[in-house]
VOMI-177165 format. One line per 5 residues: number of its first residue (from 1); their letters; for each residue x, y, z of C-alpha. Coordinates in pm, whole numbers. Each point is the difference from the previous one (the first is absolute). Example, Ala and Ser with C-alpha at 12.3 -4.5 7.8 and 13.67 -1.06 7.14 Angstrom:
2
1) as) 1230,-450,780 ~ 137,344,-66
//
This chain:
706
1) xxxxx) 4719,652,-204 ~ 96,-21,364 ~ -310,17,242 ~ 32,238,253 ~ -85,-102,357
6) xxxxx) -271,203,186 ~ 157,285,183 ~ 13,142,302 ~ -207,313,104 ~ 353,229,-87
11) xxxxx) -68,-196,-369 ~ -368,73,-15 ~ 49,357,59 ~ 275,68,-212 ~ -74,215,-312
16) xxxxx) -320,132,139 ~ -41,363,24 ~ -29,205,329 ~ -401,-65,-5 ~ 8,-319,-116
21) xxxxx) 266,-137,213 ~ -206,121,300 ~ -371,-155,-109 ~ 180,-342,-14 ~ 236,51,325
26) xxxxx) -351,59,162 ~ -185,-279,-209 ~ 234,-270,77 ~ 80,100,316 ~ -260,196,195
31) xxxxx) -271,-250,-163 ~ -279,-153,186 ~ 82,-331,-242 ~ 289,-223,81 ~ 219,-71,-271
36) xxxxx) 311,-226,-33 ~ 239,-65,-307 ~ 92,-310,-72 ~ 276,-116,-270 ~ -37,-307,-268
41) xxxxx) 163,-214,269 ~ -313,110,215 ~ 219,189,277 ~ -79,285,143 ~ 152,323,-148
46) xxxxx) -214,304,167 ~ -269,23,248 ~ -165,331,113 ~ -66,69,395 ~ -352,-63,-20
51) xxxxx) -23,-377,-69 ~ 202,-31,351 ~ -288,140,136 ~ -256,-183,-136 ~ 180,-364,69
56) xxxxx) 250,95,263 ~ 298,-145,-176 ~ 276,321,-15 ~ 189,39,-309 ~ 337,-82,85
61) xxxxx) -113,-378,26 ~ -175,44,-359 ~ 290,111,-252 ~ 194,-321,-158 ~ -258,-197,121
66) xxxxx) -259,-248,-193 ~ -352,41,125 ~ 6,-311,211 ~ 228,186,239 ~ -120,334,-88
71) xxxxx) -378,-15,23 ~ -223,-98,297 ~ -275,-241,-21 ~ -33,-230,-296 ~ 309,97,-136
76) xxxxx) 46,-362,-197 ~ -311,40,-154 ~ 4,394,-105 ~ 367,-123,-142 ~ -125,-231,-228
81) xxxxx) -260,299,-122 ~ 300,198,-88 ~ 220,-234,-170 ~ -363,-60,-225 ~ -55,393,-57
86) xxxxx) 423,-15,-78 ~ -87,-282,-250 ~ -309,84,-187 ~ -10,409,66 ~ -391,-50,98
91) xxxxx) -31,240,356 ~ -179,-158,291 ~ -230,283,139 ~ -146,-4,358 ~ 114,-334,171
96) xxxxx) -44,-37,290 ~ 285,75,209 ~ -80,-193,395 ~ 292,156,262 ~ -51,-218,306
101) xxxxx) 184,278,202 ~ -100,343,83 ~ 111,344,-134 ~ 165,304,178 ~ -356,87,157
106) xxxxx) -28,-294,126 ~ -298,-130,-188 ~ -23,-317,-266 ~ -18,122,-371 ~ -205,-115,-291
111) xxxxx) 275,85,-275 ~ -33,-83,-345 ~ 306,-2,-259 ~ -33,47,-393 ~ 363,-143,-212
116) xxxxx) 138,143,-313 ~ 288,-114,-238 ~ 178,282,-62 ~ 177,33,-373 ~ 265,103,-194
121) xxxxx) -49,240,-289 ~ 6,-312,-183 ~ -215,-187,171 ~ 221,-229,199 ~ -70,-37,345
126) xxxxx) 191,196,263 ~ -190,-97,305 ~ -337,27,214 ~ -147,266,180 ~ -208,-98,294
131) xxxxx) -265,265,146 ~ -150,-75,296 ~ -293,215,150 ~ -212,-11,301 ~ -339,-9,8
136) xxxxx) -267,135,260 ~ -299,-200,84 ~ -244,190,-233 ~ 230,-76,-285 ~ 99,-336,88
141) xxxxx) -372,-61,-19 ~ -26,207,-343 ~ 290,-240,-99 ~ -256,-334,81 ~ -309,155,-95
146) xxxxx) 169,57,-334 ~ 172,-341,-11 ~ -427,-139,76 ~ -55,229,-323 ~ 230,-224,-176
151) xxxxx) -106,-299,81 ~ -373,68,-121 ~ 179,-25,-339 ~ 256,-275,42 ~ -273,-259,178
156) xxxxx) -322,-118,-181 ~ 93,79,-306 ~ -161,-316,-136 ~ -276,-218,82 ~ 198,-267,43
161) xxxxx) -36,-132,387 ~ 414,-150,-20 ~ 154,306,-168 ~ -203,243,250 ~ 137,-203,284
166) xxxxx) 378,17,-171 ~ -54,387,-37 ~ -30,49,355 ~ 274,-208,65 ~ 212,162,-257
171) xxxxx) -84,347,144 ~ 72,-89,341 ~ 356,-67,-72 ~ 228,195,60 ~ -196,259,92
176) xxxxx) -157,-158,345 ~ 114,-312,76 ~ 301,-261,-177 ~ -261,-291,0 ~ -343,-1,-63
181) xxxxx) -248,-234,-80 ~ -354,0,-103 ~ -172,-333,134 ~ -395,-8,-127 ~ -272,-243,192
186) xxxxx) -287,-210,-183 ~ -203,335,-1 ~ 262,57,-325 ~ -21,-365,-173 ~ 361,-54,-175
191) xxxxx) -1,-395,-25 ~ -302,-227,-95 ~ 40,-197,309 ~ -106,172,293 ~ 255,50,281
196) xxxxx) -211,-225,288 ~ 18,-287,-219 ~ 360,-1,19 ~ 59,-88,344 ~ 288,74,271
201) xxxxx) 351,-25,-27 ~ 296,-24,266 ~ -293,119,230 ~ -76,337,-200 ~ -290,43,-202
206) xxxxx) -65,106,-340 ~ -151,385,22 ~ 125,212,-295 ~ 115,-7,-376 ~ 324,200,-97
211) xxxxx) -124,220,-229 ~ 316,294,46 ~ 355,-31,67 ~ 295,282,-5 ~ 323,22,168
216) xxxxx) 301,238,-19 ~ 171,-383,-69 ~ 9,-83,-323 ~ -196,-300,4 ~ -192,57,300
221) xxxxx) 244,-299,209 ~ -169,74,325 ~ -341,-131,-103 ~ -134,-369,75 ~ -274,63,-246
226) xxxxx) 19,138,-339 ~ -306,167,-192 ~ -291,-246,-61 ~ 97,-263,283 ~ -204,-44,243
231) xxxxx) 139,141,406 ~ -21,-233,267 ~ -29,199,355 ~ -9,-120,360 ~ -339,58,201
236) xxxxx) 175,231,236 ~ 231,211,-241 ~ -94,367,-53 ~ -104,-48,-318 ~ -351,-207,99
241) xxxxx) -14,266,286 ~ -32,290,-256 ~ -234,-224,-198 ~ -239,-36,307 ~ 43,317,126
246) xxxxx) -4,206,-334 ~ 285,220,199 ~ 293,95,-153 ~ 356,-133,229 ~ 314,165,1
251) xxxxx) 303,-129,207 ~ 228,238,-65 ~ 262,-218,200 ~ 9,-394,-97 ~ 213,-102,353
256) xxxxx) 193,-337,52 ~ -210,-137,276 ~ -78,-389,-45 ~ -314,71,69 ~ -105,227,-288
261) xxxxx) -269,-123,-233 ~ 236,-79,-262 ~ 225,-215,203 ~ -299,-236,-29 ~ 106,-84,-381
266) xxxxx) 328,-71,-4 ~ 6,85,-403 ~ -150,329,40 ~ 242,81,327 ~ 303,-71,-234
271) xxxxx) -112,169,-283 ~ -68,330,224 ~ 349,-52,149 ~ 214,-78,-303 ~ -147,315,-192
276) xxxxx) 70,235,260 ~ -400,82,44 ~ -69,255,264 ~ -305,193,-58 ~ -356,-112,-74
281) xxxxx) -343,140,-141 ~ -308,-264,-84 ~ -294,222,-113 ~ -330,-120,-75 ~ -148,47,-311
286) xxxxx) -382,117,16 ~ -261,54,-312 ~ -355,18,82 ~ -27,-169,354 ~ 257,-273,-149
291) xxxxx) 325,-73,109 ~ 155,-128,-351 ~ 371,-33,143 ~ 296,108,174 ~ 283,237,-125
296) xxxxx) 316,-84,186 ~ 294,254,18 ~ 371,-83,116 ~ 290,221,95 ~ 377,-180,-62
301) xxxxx) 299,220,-119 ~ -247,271,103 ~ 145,65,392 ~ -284,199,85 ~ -300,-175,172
306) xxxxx) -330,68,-145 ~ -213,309,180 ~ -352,78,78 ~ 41,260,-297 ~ 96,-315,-210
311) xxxxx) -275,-180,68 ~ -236,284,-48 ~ 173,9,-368 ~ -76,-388,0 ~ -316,7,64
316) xxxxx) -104,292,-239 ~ 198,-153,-276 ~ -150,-358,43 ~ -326,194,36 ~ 53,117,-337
321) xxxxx) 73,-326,-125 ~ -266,-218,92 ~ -246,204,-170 ~ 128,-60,-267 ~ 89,-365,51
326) xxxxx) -346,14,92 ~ -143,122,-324 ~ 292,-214,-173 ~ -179,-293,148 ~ -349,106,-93
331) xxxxx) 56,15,-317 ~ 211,-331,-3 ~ -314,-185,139 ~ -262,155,-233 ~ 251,-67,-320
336) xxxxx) 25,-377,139 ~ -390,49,9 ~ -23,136,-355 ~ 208,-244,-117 ~ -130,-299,149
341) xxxxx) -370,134,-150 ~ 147,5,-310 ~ 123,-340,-59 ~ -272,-152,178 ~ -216,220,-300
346) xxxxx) 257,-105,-313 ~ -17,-361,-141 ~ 192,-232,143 ~ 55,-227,-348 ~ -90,97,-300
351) xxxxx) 3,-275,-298 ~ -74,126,-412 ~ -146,-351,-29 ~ 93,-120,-341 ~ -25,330,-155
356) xxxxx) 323,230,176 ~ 314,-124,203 ~ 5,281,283 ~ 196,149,288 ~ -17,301,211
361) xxxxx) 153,194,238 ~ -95,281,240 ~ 303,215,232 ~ -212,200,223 ~ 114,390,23
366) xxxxx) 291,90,243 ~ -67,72,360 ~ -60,415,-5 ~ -244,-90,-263 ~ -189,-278,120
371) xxxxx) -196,-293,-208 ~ -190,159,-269 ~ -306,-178,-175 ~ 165,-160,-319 ~ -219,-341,-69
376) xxxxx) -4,-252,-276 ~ -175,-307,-121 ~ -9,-240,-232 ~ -344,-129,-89 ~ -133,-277,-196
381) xxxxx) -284,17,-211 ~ -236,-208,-228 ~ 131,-152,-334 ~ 384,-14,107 ~ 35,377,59
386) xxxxx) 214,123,249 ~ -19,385,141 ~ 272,196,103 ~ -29,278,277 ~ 206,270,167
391) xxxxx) -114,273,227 ~ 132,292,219 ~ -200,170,261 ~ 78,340,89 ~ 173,58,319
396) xxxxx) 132,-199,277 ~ -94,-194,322 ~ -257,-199,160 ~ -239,210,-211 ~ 148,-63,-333
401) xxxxx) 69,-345,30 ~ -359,-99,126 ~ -161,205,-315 ~ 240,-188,-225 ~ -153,-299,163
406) xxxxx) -368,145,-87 ~ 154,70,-358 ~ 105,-365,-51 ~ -361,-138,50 ~ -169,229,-206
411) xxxxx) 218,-100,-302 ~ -5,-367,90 ~ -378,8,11 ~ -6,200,-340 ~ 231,-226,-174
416) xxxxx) -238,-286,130 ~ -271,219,-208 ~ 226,-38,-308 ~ -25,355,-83 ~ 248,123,-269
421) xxxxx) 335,220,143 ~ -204,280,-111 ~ -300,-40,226 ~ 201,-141,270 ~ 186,304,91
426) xxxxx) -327,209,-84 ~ -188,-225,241 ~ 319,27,230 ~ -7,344,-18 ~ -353,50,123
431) xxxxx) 82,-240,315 ~ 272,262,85 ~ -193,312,-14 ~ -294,-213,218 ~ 324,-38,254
436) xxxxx) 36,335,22 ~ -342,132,42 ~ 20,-246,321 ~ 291,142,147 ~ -165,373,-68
441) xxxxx) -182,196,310 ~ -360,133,54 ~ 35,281,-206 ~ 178,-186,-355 ~ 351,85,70
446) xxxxx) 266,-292,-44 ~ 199,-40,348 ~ 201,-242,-205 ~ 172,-26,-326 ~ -56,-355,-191
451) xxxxx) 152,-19,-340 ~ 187,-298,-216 ~ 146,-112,-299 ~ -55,-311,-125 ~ 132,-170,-375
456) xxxxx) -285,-343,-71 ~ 101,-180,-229 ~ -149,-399,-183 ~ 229,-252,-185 ~ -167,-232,-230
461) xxxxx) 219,-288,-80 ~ -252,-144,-228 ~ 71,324,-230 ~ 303,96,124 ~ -134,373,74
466) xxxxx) 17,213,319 ~ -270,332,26 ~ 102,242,268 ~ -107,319,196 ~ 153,203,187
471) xxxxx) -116,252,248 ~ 287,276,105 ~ 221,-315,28 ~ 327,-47,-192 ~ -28,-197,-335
476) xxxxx) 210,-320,-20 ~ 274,-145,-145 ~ -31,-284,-238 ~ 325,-220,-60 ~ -42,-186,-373
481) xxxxx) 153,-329,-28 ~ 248,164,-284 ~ 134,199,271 ~ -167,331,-115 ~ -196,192,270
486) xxxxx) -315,257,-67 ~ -184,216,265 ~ -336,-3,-130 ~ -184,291,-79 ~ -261,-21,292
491) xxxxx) -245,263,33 ~ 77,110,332 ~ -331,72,138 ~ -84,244,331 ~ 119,-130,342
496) xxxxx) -304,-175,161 ~ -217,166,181 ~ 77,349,-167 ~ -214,22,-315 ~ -298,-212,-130
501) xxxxx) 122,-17,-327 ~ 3,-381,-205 ~ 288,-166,-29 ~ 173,-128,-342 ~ 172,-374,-56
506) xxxxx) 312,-69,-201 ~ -26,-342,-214 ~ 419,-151,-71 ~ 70,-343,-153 ~ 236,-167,227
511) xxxxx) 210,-248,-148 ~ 57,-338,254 ~ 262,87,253 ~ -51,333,-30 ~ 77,173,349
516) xxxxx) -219,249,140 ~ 123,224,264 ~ -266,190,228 ~ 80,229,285 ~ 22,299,233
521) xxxxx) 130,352,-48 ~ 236,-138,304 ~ 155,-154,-229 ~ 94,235,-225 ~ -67,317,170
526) xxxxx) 163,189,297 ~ 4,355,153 ~ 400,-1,-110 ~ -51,-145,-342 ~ -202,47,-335
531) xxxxx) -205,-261,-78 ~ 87,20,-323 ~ 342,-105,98 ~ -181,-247,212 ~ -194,-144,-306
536) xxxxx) 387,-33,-175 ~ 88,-207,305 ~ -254,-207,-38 ~ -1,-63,-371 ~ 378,-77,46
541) xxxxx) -53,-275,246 ~ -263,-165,-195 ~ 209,-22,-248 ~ 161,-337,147 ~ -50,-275,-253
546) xxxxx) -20,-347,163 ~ -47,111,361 ~ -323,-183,198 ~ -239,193,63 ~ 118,-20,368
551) xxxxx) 363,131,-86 ~ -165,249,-215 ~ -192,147,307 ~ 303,-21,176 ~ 206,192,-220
556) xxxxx) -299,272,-13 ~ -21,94,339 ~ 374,0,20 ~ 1,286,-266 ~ -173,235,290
561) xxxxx) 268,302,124 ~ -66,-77,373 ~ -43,-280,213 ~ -276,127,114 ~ -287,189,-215
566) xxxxx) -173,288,150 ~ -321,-155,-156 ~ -138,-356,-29 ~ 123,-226,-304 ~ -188,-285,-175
571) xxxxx) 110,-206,-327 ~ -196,-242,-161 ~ 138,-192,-283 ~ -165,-270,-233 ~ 126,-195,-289
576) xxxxx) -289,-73,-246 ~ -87,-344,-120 ~ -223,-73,-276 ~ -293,-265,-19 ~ 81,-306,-238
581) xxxxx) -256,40,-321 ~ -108,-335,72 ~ -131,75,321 ~ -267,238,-122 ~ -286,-97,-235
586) xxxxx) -250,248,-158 ~ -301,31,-239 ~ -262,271,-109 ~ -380,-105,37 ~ -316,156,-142
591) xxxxx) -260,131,171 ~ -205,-311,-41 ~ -132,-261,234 ~ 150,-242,-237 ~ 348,109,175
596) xxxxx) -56,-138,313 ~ 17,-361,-106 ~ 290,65,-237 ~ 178,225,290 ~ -34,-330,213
601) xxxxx) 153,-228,-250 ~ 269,208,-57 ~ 88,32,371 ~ -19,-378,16 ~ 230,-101,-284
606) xxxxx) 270,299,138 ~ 17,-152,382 ~ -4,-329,-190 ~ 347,96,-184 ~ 125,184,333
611) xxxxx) -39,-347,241 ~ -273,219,160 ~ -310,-276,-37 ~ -79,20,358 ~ -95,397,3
616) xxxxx) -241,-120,-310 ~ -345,5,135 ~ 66,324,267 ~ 156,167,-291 ~ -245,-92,-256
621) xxxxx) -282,139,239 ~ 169,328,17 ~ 56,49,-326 ~ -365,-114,-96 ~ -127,299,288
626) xxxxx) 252,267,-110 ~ -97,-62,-397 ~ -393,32,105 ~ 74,306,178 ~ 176,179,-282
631) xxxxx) -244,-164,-270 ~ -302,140,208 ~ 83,326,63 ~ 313,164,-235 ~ -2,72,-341
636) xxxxx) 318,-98,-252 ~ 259,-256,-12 ~ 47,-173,329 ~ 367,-163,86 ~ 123,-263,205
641) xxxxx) 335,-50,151 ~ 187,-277,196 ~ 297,8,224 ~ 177,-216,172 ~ 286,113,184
646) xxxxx) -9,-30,413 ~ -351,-36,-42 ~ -241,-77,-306 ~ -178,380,-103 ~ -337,-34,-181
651) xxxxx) -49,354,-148 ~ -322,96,-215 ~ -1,375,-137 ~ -297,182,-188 ~ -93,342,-97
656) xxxxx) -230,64,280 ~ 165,238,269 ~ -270,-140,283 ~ 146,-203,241 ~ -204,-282,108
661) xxxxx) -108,-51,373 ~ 13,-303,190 ~ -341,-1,218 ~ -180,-253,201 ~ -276,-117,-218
666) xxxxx) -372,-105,150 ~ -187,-346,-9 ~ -172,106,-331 ~ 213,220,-163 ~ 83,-178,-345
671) xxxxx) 308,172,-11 ~ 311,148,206 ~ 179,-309,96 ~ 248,-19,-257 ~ 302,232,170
676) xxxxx) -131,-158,303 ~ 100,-368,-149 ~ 336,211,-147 ~ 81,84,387 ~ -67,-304,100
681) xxxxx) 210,-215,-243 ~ 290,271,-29 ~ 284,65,256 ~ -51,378,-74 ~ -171,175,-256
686) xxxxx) -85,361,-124 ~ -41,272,-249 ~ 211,327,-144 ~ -43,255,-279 ~ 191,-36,-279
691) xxxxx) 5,248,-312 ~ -294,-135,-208 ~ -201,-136,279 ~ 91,-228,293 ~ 145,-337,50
696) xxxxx) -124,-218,321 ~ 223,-255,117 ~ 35,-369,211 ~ 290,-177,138 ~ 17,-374,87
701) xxxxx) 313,-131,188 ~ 185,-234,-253 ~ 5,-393,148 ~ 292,-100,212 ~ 83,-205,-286
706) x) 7,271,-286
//
């Protein structure tokens, strides 16, 4: 099909009826809106009366013509608009349109012009239509005020300090300036060396960071400095001026006169000349008494010098932006806070000893989020046993991270008790309600909202077991060394500091090299995802045979959707080992003070066998003390146990559930010394409940030569 080219008026009209033919005689040409026709070769085909008015040019020197001839102004630039809108068939609405001469009346117009591709019936292109309209003050300022409007949603729309400074820049162009850059001082820190320590160069000094760059170039050519780099500026340049002054500049004329201020750098002068640059704005950027930068605006294929009004526009717009650059920037230092409280809180190394091979990782939350309060540990405790914990605090911040810190203690103090993963959390859980009560006011009510989850959980390597609680938290994910995975059926427990209900523990067998996977709902959990397809990520990537537990944490994290998690993530993965037989040694007793003698000649023949002769006396003393105890004052069978792993672990266990006390004794007390002579001969030494009683414990430290 042939495409028609766009008619004349004669064309237009032809066909219409009486009435019709007269509405659009008088719409196209008694209108108060300029219009022109243009074909697909861009010349001009019809023009109405009234755009001669508005720009001066008459219509006989339109017709046949291309807009670079037939339009006043920037007619390069509004060509290229057209031949885009001929292109792509997206209209351009409300540009702009500067005419550096004046009217009929006599007066300069602010004109702006709206293009549309006009089409076939089958959608081909036939041309553009241009409609050009003039506006009065009141509406030119309607026309600002609503562009302002925009930009409230087009800058700030993260809290990112670098994107909020591209947004301006971004929003600026076209629609102010062709060049604009957002330079940001120390008051906005965006390298870890501070500017002063940088020093001069070529006789400028270092006095911003490039945080924003746009230009209608692609590219952005005209710039010395790109985004992040750091803008060297001479001591008398405008740019320091507005900096000391805190006053915007605007020179809406850049002359030729050697004795301009940017004749003194010979790189800048070129630069300014070789771009064509011939208009410029540098407006301070204020937030709370604080000048954090400069916003610089540039006029090039743009003929028309900047204005008063455009500065005004400036001003309110940067205005705009440095609020929220300012809260951008905020929150950037208080995350940096957060985040540097939290590591300073988490452990630095963690070891399993000889009982777990272990590795962790943590990927704080994303910056609209902020660091959240995930923690973990990895704890070691008497007789070779290693515990396992992860945590999440609610919320986010300063706040969060410092209770996660409060968190950590409490369980690291109640894992030095030795209490079971039951008790633990049920311990733990009373700390957190005694948190909140603290942060409540006068009258009871809680100004602040402290709640966790937490998952505790103790390998033995000696018999290969690991018990675990779990408080709100998600259960974990055990790896068997055939390859087969389980989730274990973990009573979940109430979130702590909700409920003041007990707490249940979950007894597996663990094979050796069994893998244990503990984490966060991060992990697995997001506002865009189920975790249960989160928990079938997981599973899937543990399911790596022959991977180190490294790669293997590696590959876990990778499985996450987004690079970066609206909530804090921690992994913690250990590979079991198991305690040689050989390296344990244990007999029952009676109740009988008979058994202290035997209990010491058994101890002495075992460290015998084990190379261990120098720990014989110390460790024959202990044993003889522990015995008495448990012959004196439990009833039943009593049984002794020896270790040796990192350490050699005396354990004695009886039926008695009283835990006894170490105490200073007097001159003539007869009795009372004997945990006093364990303390003493022991590295460490104490006591926990166990099932049918309790079991108190010493450690030695094996010989260099062991």
């Amino acid at each position: 099909m042939t495409k028609r080219a766009p008619a004349g008026l004669d064309g237009i009209l032809r066909g219409a009826s009486a009435g019709s033919r007269a509405a659009l005689e008088s719409l196209l040409t008694r209108s108060a809106v300029g219009l022109a026709v243009w074909d697909t070769h861009l010349r001009c085909t019809w023009v109405n009366e009234t755009l001669a008015h508005q720009d001066g040019i008459p219509a006989t020197q339109r017709l046949g013509r291309p807009p670079s001839q037939a339009l006043s102004g920037e007619a390069d630039v509004l060509e290229a608009v057209m031949r885009e809108v001929l292109a792509g068939s997206t209209p351009v609405i409300g540009r702009e349109y500067p005419v550096p001469t004046a009217g009929d009346d006599g007066r300069q117009p602010n004109l702006s012009v709206s293009f549309f591709r006009l089409d076939d019936d089958e959608g081909g292109a036939l041309g553009v239509c241009s409609l050009v309209k003039e506006m009065a003050g009141r509406q030119w300022a309607g026309e600002r005020l609503a562009q302002l409007s925009n930009a409230s949603t087009r800058i700030g729309t993260t809290l990112d300090v670098i994107r909020t400074a591209q947004e301006l820049a971004d929003f600026a162009v076209p629609f102010l300036a062709d060049h604009a850059a957002v330079d940001l001082t120390e008051a906005v820190r965006l390298g870890e060396k501070p500017l002063a320590r940088l020093g001069p160069m070529d006789g400028r000094f270092p006095v911003f960071r490039r945080a924003g760059l746009a230009s209608i170039h692609p590219g952005v050519p005209e710039s010395l400095w790109d985004r992040g780099q750091v803008v060297y500026v001479a001591s008398t340049s405008p740019f320091t001026q507005v900096l000391a002054s805190g006053l915007s500049l605007i020179e809406p004329t850049l002359g030729n006169s050697p004795s301009l201020w940017y004749n003194l750098d010979p790189a800048l002068a070129e630069n300014i000349r070789e771009h064509g640059m011939h208009s410029l704005m540098i407006v301070p950027m204020h937030a709370r008494g604080v000048i954090l930068g400069v916003a610089v605006f540039v006029r090039m294929d743009n003929p028309v010098p900047f204005d008063e009004d455009d500065l005004l526009l400036a001003e309110e717009l940067v205005a705009r932006a440095a609020l929220s650059l300012d809260n951008a920037n905020r929150y950037t230092r208080e995350r940096a806070t957060a985040l540097a409280l939290q590591r300073s809180l988490l452990p630095r190394h963690v070891t399993g000893g000889s009982a777990l091979d272990v590795v962790t990782r943590y990927l704080p939350a994303d910056v609209e989020e902020g660091v959240g309060g995930d923690w973990y540990d990895v704890i070691t405790l008497p007789g070779g046993r290693v515990a396992l914990v992860v945590g999440d605090v609610v919320g986010h911040g300063v706040q969060a991270a410092a209770a996660m810190g409060r968190l950590r203690m409490a369980v690291q103090t109640l894992a030095d008790l030795d209490h079971s993963p039951g008790e633990l959390l049920t311990h733990l859980n009373n700390v957190v309600g005694r948190l909140a009560e603290e942060e409540s006011d006068d009258i009871g009510r809680y100004t602040s909202s402290l709640g966790a989850t937490c998952l505790y959980a103790v390998y033995d390597p000696v018999t290969q077991t690991c018990t675990m609680a779990r408080a709100g938290h998600p259960p974990p994910a055990i790896l068997f060394p055939d390859g087969s995975i389980t989730v274990p059926d973990v009573p979940a427990g109430t979130p702590l500091g909700l409920a003041t209900l007990p707490y249940e523990a979950t007894e597996i067998q663990l094979p050796e090299q069994s893998v244990i996977a503990l984490f966060t709902d991060g992990l697995i959990e997001d506002r865009r995802y189920d975790i249960d397809a989160g928990m079938e990520r997981l599973i899937t990537a543990l399911t790596r045979p022959g991977l180190s537990l490294e790669d293997l944490s590696s590959v876990m994290i990778d499985t996450l959707p987004v690079d970066s998690p609206s909530d804090d993530v921690t992994l913690v993965l250990a590979r079991t080992r198991s305690l040689n037989p050989a390296h344990t040694a244990a007999w029952e007793l009676a109740t009988d003070p008979a058994a202290v003698s035997t209990a010491r000649s058994l101890v002495v023949g075992q460290l015998a066998s084990w190379g261990l002769q120098k720990l014989a006396t110390s460790t024959e003393l202990i044993v003889s003390e522990l015995v008495t105890n448990a012959v004196l004052h439990a009833t039943g069978p009593i049984r002794l146990r020896l270790i040796r792993h990192e350490v050699l672990v005396c354990e004695v266990a009886d039926h008695s559930s009283i835990a006894p006390r170490l105490h200073q004794a007097h001159l003539h007390d007869e009795g009372g010394r004997g945990l006093f002579l364990v303390a003493q001969l022991a590295h460490r030494w104490g006591t926990r409940q166990i099932p049918d009683g309790k079991l108190v414990w010493a450690e030695q430290t094996l010989p260099t030569s062991a």
